[in-house]
Backbone atoms as SQL, in Angstrom:
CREATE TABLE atoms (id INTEGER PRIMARY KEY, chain TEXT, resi INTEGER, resn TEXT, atom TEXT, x REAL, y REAL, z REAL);
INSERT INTO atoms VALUES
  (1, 'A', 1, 'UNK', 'N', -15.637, 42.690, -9.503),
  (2, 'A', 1, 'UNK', 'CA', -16.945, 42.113, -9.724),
  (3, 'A', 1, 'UNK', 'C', -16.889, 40.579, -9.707),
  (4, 'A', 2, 'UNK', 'N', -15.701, 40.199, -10.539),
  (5, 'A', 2, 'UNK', 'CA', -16.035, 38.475, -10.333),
  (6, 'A', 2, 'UNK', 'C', -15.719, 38.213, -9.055),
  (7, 'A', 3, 'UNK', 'N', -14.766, 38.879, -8.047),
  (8, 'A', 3, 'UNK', 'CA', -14.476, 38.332, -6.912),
  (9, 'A', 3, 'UNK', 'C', -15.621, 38.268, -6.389),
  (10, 'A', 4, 'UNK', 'N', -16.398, 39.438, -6.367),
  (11, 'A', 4, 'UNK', 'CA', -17.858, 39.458, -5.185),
  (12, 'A', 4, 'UNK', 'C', -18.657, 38.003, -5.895),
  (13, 'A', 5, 'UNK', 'N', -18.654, 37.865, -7.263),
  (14, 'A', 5, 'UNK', 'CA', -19.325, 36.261, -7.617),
  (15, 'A', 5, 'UNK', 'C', -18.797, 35.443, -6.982),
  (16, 'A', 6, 'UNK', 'N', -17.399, 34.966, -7.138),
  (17, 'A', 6, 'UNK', 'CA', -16.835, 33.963, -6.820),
  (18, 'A', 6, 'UNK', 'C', -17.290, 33.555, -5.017),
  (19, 'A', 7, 'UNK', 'N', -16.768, 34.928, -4.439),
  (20, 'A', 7, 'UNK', 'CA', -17.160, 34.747, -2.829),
  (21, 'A', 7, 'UNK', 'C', -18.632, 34.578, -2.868),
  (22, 'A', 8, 'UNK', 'N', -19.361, 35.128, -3.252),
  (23, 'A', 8, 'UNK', 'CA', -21.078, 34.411, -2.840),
  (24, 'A', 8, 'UNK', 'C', -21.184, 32.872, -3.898),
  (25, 'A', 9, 'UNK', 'N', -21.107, 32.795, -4.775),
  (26, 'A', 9, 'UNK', 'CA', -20.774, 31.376, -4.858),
  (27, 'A', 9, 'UNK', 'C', -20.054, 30.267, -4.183),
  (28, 'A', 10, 'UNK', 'N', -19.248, 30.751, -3.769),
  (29, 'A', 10, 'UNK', 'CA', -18.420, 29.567, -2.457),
  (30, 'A', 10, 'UNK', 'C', -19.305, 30.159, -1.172),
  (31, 'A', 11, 'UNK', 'N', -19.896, 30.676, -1.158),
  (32, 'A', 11, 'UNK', 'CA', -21.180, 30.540, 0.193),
  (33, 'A', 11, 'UNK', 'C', -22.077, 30.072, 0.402),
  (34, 'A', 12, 'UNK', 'N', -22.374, 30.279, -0.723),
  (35, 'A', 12, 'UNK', 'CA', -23.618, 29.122, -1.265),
  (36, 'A', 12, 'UNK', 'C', -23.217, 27.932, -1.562),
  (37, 'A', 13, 'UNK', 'N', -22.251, 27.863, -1.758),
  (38, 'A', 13, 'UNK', 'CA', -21.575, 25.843, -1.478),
  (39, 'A', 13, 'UNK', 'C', -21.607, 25.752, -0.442),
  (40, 'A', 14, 'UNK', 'N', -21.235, 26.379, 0.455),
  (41, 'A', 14, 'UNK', 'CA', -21.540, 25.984, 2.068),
  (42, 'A', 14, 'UNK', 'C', -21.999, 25.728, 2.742),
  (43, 'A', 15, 'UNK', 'N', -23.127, 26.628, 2.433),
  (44, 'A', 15, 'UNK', 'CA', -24.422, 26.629, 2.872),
  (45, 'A', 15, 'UNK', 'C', -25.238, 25.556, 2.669),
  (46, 'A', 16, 'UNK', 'N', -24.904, 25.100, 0.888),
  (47, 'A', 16, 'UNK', 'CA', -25.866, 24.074, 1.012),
  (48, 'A', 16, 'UNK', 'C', -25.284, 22.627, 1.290),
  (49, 'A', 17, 'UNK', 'N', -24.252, 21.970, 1.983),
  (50, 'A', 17, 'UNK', 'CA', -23.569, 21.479, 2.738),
  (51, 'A', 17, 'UNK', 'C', -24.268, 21.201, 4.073),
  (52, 'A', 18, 'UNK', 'N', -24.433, 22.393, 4.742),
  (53, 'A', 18, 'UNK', 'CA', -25.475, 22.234, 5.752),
  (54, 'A', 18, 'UNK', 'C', -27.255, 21.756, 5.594),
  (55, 'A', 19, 'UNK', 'N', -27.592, 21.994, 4.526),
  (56, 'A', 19, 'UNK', 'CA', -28.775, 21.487, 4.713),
  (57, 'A', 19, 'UNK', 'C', -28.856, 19.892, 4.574),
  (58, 'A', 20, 'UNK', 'N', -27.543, 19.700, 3.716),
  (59, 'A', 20, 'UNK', 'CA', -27.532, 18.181, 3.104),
  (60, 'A', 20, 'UNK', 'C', -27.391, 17.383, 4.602),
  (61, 'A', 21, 'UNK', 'N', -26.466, 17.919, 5.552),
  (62, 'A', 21, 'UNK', 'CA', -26.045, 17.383, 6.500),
  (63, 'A', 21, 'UNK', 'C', -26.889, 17.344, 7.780),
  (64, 'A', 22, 'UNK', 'N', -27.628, 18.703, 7.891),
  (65, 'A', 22, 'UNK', 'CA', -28.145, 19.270, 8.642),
  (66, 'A', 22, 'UNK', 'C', -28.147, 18.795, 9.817),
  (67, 'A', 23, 'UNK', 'N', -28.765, 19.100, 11.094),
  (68, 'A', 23, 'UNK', 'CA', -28.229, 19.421, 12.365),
  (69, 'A', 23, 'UNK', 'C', -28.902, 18.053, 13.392),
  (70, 'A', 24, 'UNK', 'N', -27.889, 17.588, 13.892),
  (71, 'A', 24, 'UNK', 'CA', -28.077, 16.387, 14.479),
  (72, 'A', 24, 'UNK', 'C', -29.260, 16.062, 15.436),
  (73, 'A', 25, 'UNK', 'N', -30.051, 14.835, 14.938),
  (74, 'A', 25, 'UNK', 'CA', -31.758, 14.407, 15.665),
  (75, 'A', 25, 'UNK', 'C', -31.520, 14.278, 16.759),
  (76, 'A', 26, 'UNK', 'N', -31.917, 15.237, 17.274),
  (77, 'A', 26, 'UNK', 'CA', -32.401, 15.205, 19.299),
  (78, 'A', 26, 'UNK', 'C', -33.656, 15.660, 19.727),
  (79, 'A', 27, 'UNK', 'N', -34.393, 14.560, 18.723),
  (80, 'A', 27, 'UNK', 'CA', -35.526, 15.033, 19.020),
  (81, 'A', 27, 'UNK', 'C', -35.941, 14.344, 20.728),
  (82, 'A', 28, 'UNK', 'N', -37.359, 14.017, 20.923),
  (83, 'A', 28, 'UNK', 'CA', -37.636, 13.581, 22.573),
  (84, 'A', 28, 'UNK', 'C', -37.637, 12.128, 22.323),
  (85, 'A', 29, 'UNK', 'N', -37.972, 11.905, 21.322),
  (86, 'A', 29, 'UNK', 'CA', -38.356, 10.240, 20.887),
  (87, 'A', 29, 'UNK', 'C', -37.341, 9.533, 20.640),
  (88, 'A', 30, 'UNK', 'N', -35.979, 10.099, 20.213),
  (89, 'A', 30, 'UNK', 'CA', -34.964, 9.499, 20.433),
  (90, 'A', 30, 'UNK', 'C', -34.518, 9.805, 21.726),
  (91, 'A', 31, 'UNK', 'N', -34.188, 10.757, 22.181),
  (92, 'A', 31, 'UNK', 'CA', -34.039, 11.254, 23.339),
  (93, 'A', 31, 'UNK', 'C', -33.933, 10.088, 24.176),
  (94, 'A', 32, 'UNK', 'N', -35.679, 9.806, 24.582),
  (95, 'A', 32, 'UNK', 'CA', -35.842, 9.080, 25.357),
  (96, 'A', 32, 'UNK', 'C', -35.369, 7.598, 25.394),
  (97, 'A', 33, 'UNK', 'N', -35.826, 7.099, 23.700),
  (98, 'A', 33, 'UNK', 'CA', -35.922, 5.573, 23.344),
  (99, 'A', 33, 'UNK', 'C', -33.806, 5.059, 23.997),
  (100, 'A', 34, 'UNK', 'N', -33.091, 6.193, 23.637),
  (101, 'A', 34, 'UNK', 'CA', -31.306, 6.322, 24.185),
  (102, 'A', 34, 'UNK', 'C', -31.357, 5.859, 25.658),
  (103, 'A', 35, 'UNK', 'N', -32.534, 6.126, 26.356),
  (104, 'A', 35, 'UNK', 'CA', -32.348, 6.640, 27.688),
  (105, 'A', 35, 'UNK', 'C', -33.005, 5.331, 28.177),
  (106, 'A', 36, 'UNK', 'N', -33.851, 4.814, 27.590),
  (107, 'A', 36, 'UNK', 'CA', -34.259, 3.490, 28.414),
  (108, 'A', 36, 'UNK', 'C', -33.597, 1.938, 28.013),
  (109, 'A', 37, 'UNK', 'N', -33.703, 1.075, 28.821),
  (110, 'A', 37, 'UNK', 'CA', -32.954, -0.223, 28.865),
  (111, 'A', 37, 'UNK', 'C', -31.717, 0.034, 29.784),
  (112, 'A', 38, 'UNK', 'N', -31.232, 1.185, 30.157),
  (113, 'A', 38, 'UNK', 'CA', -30.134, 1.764, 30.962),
  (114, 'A', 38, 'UNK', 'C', -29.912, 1.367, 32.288),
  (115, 'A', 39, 'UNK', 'N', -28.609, 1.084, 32.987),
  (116, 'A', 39, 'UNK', 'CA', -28.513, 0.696, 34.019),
  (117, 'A', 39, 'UNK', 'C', -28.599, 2.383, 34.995),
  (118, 'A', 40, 'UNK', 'N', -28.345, 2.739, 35.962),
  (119, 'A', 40, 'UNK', 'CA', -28.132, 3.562, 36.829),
  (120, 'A', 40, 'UNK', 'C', -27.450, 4.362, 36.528),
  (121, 'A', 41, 'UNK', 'N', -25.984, 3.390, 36.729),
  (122, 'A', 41, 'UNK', 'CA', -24.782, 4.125, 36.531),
  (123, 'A', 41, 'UNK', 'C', -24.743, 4.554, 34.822),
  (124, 'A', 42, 'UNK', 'N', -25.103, 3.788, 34.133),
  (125, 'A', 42, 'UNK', 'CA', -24.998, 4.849, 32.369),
  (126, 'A', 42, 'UNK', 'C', -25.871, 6.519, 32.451),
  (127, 'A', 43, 'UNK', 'N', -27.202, 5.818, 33.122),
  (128, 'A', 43, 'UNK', 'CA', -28.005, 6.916, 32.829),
  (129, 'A', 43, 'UNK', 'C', -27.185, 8.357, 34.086),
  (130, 'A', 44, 'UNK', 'N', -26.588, 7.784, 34.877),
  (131, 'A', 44, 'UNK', 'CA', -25.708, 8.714, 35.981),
  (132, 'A', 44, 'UNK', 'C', -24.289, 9.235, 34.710),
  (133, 'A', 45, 'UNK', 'N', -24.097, 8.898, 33.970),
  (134, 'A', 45, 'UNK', 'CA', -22.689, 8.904, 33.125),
  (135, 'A', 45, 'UNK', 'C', -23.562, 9.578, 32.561),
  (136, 'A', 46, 'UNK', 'N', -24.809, 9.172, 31.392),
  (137, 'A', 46, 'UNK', 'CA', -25.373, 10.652, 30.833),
  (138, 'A', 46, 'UNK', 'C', -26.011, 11.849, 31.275),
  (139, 'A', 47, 'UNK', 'N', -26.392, 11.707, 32.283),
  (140, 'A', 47, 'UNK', 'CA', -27.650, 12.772, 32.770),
  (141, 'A', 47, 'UNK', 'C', -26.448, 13.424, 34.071),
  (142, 'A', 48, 'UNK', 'N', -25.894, 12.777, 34.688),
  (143, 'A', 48, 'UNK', 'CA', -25.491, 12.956, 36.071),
  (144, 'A', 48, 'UNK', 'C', -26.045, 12.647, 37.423),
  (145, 'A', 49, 'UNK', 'N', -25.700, 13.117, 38.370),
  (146, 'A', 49, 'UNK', 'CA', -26.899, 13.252, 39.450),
  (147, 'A', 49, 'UNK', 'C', -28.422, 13.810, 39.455),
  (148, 'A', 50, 'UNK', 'N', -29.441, 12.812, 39.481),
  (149, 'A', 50, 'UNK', 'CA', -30.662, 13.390, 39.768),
  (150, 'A', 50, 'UNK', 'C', -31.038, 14.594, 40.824),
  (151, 'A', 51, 'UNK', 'N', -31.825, 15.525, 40.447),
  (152, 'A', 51, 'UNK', 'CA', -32.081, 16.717, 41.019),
  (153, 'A', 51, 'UNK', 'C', -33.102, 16.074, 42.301),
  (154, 'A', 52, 'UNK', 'N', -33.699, 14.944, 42.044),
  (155, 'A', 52, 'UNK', 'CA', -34.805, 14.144, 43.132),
  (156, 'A', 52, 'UNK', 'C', -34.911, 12.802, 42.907),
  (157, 'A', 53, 'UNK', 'N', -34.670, 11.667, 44.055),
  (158, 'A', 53, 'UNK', 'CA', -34.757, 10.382, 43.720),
  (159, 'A', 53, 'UNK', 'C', -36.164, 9.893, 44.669),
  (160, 'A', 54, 'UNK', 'N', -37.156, 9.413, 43.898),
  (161, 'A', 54, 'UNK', 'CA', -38.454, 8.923, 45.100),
  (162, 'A', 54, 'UNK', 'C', -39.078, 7.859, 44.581),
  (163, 'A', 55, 'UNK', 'N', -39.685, 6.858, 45.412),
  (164, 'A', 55, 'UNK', 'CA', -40.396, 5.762, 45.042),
  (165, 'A', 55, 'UNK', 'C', -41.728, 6.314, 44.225),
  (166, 'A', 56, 'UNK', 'N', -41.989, 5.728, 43.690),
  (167, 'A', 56, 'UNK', 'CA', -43.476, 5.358, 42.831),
  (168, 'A', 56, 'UNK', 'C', -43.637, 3.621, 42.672),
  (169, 'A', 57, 'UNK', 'N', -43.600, 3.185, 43.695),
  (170, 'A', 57, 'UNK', 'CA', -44.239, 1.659, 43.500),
  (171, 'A', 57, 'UNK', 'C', -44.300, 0.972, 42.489),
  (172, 'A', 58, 'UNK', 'N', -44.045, 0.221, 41.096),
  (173, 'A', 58, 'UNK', 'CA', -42.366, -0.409, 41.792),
  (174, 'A', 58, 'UNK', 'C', -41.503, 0.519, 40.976),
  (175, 'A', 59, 'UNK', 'N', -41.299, 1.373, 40.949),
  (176, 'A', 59, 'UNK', 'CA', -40.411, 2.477, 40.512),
  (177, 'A', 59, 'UNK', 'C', -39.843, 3.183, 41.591),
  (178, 'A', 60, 'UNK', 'N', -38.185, 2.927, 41.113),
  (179, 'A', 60, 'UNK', 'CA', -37.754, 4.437, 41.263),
  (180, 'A', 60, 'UNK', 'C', -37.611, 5.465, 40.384),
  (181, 'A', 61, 'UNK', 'N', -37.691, 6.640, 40.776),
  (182, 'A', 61, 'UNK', 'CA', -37.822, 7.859, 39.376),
  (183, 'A', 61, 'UNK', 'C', -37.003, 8.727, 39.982),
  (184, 'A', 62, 'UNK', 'N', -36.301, 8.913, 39.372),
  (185, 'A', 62, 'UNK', 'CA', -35.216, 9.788, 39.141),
  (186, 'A', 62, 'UNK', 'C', -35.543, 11.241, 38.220),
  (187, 'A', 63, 'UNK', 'N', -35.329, 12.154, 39.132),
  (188, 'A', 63, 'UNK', 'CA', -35.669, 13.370, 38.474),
  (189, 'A', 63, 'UNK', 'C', -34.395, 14.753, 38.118),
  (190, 'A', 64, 'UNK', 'N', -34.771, 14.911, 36.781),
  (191, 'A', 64, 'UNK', 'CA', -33.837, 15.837, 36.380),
  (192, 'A', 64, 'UNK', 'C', -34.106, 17.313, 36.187),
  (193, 'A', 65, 'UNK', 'N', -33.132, 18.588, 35.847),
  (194, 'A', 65, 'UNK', 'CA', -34.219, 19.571, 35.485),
  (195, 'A', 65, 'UNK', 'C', -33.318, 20.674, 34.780),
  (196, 'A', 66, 'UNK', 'N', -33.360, 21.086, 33.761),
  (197, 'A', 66, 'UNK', 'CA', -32.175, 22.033, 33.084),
  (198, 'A', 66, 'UNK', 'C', -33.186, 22.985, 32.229),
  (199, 'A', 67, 'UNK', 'N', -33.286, 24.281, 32.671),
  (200, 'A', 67, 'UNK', 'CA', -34.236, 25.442, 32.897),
  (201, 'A', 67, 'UNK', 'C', -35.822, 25.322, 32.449),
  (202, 'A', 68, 'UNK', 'N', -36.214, 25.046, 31.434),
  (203, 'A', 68, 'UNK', 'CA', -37.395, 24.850, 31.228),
  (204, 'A', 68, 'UNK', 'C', -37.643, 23.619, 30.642),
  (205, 'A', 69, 'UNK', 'N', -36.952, 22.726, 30.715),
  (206, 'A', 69, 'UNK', 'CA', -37.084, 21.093, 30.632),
  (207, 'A', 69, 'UNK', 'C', -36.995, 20.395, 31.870),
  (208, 'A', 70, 'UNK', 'N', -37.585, 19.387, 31.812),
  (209, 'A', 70, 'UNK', 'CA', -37.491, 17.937, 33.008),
  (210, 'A', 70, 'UNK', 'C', -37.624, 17.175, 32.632),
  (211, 'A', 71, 'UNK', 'N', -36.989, 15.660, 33.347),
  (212, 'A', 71, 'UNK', 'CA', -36.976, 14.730, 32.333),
  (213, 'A', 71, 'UNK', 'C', -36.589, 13.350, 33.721),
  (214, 'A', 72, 'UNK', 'N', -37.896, 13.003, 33.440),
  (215, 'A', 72, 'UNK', 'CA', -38.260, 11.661, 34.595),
  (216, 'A', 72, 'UNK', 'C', -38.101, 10.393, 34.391),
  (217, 'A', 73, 'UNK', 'N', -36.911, 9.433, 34.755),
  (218, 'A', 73, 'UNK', 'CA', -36.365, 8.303, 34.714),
  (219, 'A', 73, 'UNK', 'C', -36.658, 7.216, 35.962),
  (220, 'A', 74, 'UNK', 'N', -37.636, 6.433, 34.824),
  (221, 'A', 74, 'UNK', 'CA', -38.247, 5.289, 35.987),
  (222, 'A', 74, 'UNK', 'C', -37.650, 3.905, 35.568),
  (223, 'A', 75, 'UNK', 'N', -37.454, 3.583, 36.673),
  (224, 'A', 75, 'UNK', 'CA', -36.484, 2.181, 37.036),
  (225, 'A', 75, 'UNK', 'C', -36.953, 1.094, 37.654),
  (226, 'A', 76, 'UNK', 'N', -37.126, 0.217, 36.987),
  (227, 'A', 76, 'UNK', 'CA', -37.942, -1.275, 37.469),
  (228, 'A', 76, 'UNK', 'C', -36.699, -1.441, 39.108),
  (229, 'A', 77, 'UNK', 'N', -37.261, -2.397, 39.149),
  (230, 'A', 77, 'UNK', 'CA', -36.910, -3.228, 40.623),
  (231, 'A', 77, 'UNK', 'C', -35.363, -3.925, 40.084),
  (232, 'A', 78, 'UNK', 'N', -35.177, -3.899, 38.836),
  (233, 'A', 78, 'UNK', 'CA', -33.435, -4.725, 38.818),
  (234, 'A', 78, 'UNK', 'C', -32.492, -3.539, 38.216),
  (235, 'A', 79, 'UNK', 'N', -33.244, -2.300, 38.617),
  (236, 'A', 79, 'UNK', 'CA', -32.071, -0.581, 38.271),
  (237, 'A', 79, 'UNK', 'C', -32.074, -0.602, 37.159),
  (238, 'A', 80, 'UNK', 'N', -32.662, -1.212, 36.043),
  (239, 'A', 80, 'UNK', 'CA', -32.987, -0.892, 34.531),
  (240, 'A', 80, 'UNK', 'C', -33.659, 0.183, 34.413),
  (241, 'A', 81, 'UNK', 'N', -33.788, 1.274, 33.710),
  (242, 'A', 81, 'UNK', 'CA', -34.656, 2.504, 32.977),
  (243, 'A', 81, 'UNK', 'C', -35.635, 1.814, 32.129),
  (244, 'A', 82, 'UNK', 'N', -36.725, 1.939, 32.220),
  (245, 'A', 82, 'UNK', 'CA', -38.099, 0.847, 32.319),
  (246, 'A', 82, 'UNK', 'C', -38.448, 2.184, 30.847),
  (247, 'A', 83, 'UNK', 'N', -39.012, 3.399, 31.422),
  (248, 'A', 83, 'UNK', 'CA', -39.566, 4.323, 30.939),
  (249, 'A', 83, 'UNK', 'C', -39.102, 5.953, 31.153),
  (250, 'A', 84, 'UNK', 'N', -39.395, 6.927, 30.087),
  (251, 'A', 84, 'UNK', 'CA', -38.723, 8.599, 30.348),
  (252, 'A', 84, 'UNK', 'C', -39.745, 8.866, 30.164),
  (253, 'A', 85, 'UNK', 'N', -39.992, 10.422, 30.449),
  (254, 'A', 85, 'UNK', 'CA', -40.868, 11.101, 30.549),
  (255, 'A', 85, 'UNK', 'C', -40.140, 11.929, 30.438),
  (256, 'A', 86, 'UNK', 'N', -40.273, 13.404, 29.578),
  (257, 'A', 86, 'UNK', 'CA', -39.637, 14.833, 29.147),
  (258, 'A', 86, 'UNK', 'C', -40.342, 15.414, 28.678),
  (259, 'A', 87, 'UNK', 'N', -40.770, 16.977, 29.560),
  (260, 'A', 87, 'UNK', 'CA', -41.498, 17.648, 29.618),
  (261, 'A', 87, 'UNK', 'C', -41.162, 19.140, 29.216),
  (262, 'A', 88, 'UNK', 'N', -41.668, 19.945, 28.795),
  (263, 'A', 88, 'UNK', 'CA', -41.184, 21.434, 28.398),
  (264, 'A', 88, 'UNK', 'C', -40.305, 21.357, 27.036),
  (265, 'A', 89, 'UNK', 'N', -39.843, 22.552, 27.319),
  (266, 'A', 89, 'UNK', 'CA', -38.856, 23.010, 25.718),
  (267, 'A', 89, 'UNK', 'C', -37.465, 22.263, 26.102),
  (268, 'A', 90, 'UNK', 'N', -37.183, 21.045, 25.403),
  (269, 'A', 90, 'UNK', 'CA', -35.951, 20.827, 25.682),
  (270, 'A', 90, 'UNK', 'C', -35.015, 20.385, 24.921),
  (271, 'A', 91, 'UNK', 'N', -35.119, 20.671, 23.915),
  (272, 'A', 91, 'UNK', 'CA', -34.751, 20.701, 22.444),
  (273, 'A', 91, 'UNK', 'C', -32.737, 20.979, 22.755),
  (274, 'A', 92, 'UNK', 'N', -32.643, 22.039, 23.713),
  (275, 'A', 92, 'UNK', 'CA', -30.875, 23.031, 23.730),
  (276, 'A', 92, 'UNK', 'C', -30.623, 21.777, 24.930),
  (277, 'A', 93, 'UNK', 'N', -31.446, 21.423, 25.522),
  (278, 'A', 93, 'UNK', 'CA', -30.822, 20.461, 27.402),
  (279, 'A', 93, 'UNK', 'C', -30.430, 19.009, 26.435),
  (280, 'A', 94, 'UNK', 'N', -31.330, 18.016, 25.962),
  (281, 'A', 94, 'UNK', 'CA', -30.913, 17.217, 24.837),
  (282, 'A', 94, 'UNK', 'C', -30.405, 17.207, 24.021),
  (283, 'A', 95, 'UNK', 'N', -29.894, 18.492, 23.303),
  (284, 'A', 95, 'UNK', 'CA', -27.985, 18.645, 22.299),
  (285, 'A', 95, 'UNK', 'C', -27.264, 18.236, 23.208),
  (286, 'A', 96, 'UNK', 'N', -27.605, 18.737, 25.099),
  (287, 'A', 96, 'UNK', 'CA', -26.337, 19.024, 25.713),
  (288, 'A', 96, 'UNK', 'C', -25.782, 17.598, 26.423),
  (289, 'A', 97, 'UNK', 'N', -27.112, 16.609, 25.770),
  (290, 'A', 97, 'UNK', 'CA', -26.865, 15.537, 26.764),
  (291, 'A', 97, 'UNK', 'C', -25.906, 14.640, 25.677),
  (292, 'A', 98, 'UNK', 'N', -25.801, 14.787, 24.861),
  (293, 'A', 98, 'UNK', 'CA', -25.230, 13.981, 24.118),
  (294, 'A', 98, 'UNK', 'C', -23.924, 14.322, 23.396);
């Protein structure tokens, strides 16, 4: 009997360990705010190769896509990341970017 205490008491230390700590902010707003001021090559080091690269005047946008997320990287005229755009559920693609 005390063992079965002892073991759910050291579980419940554990447990609440995790809430104290709880699970690292990836939300979109950081997400993104990470993702801009970026040269090319960083945002190529985090994201990788774009799935689509096309003008938008004076942008280039760089397009990404990992199953039901996308996530659109626009680039002034000196290859800086100006602005993101991230669309859908992408909560599991943004753990994975970081």
């Amino acid at each position: 009997m005390i063992s079965k205490f002892l073991t759910l008491a050291g579980m419940l230390v554990l447990l609440s360990g995790c809430s104290l700590f709880g699970a690292p902010d990836v939300s979109e707003p950081k997400y993104t705010a990470y993702l801009e001021m970026k040269s090319q090559q960083q945002i190529k080091r985090i994201l990788g190769e774009p799935v689509i690269v096309r003008m938008e005047a004076p942008h280039q946008v760089w397009a990404y896509r990992t199953g039901d997320c996308s996530t659109l990287v626009y680039f002034n005229e000196t290859g800086t990341s100006q602005y993101v755009d991230v669309r859908g559920n992408c909560q599991r693609a943004v753990a994975g970017a970081f």
